[in-house]
C-alpha positions, 0 to 999 in steps of 0.5 A, a space after each residue: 283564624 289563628 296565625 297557627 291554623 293558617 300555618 297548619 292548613 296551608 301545610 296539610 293543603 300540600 300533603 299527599 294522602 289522608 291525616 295524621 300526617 308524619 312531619 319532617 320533624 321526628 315526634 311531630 305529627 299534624 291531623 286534620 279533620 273535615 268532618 267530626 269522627 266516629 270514637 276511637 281507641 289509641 295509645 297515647 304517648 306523652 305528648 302535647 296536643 295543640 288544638 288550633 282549630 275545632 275541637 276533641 275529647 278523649 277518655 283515659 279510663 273513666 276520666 273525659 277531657 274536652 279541648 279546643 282552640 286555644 288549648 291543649 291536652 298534656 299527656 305524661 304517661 303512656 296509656 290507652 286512650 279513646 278519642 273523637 273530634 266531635 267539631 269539624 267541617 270542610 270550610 273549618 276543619 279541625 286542626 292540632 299540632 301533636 309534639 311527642 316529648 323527650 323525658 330526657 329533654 325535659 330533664 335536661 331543661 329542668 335541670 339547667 333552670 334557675 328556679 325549676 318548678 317543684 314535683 306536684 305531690 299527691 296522686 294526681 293523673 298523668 293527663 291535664 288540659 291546659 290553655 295555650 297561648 303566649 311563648 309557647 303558641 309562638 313556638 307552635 307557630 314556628 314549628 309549623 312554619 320550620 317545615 317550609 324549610 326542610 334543611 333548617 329542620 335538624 338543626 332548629 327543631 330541637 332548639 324550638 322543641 326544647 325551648 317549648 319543655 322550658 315555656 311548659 316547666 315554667 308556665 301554670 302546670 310546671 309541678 306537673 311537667 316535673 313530676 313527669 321529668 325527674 328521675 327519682 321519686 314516686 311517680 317515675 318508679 310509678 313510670 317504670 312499672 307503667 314501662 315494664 307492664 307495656 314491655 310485657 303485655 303479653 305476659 303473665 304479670 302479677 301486681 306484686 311483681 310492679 308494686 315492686 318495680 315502684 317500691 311501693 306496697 301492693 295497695 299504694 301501687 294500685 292506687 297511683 297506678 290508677 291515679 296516674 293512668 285512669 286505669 287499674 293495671 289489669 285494665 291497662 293491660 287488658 286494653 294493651 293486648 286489645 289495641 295490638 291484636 286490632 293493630 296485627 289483624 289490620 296491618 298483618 291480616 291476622 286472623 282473630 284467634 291467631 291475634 288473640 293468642 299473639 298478645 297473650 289471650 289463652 281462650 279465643 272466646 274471651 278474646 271475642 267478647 272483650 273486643 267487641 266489649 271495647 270496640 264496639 264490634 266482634 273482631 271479624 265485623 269490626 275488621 270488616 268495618 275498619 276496612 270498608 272505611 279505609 276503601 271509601 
């Protein structure tokens, strides 16, 4: 077992309640895994995902990653996600270290570099996996190792948290960590559409209206769109609405259409049949089955 899996299992030992477990350190998050999980959907935030131990995949649109110890899944852009640990059990369970990123952070690292890697060009996607190891697993290392020490974590996080935007900027995928970072350029008025199209997911948006958010024309918005997210921008509003109505029947008790009308579904049965399409499940089974889950 790696010095970062030990550091990550003697942490959740000594949580209260169930993974993923919220650190003391904002953005920061630990999950853990005793036994491989059914699939699940989620809006992934830019972040880094660091498997220490075990393994996952996750599909962005109809792109499939797999990564395991040693590795980790780079994620630049927000987009909706379906995710599964798939190797796990209780004498080696499956442990990651999630670090959301600071675009201005990243930013301001690239900025004060010497040499600062150059933008990748090109429609390539927003999700990478990557091998993880040298300074920046030291910096994972250390992270973990911080929260023993509550009182340090203001002032050293982000010192560590900033040196890890620096080891990613420098290392093998710095043109992609870049692209992801600067201000200007295609892919961050990409960015911005991405932005505005979760901000107004309930909305009525139509696709000239973010191919002008990008200054792109309509086609090449749709293709960078896609490239980036995995997902046409209907389809990444459409799994947008989906996820918010689950999230406000789970946490509010919302019955189906009242959900279904909240995010922007003018027809109940649409709501119906696009749900179950995606989660397996018509709402009110599904409801049912997420809830017995959470009784056992």
């Amino acid at each position: 077992m790696s010095d970062l899996a030990k550091a990550i299992l003697r942490y959740t030992k000594r949580q209260p309640g169930t993974s993923p477990y919220e650190t003391a350190i904002d953005g920061v998050y630990i999950l853990r895994a005793d036994n491989p999980k059914p699939p699940s959907y989620r809006l992934a935030n830019p972040a880094l995902c660091i498997v220490a131990q075990g393994a996952k995949w996750a599909t962005f649109g109809g792109s499939r990653l797999e990564y395991r110890a040693g590795q980790a899944l780079v994620v630049g852009v927000q987009t909706p996600s379906l995710g599964r640990v798939f190797e796990a059990r209780p004498d080696k369970p499956c442990l990651v270290l999630i670090v959301e990123f600071d675009p201005g952070m990243m930013r301001s690292v690239a900025e004060q570099m010497e040499n600062p890697p150059k933008p990748v060009a090109g429609n390539s996607p927003g999700v990478l996996v990557t091998d993880f190891g040298g300074a920046l697993a030291d910096c994972a290392l250390r992270l973990v190792r911080l929260l023993d020490t509550p009182d340090a974590v203001r002032t050293i996080a982000p010192l560590i948290i900033r040196e890890m935007c620096y080891w990613l900027l420098a290392g093998a995928h710095g043109g992609e960590m870049a692209r992801f970072a600067l201000m200007d350029g295609p892919s961050h008025r990409v960015l911005q559409a991405v932005q505005s199209l979760r901000r107004r997911y309930a909305d009525r948006v139509h696709i000239d209206e973010l191919a002008s958010v990008a200054q792109l024309s309509r086609s090449a918005f749709h293709r960078q769109f896609k490239a980036l997210t995995s997902l046409t921008p209907v389809q990444y509003q459409k799994q947008l609405r989906l996820l918010e109505a689950r999230r406000l029947m789970l946490s509010q008790s919302l019955a189906a259409e009242a959900a279904a009308f909240a995010v922007g579904y003018e027809s109940a049965s649409q709501f119906s049949r696009e749900y179950a399409r995606m989660f397996g499940a018509p709402p009110k089974r599904d409801m049912n089955q997420a809830r017995a889950r959470l009784d056992n």
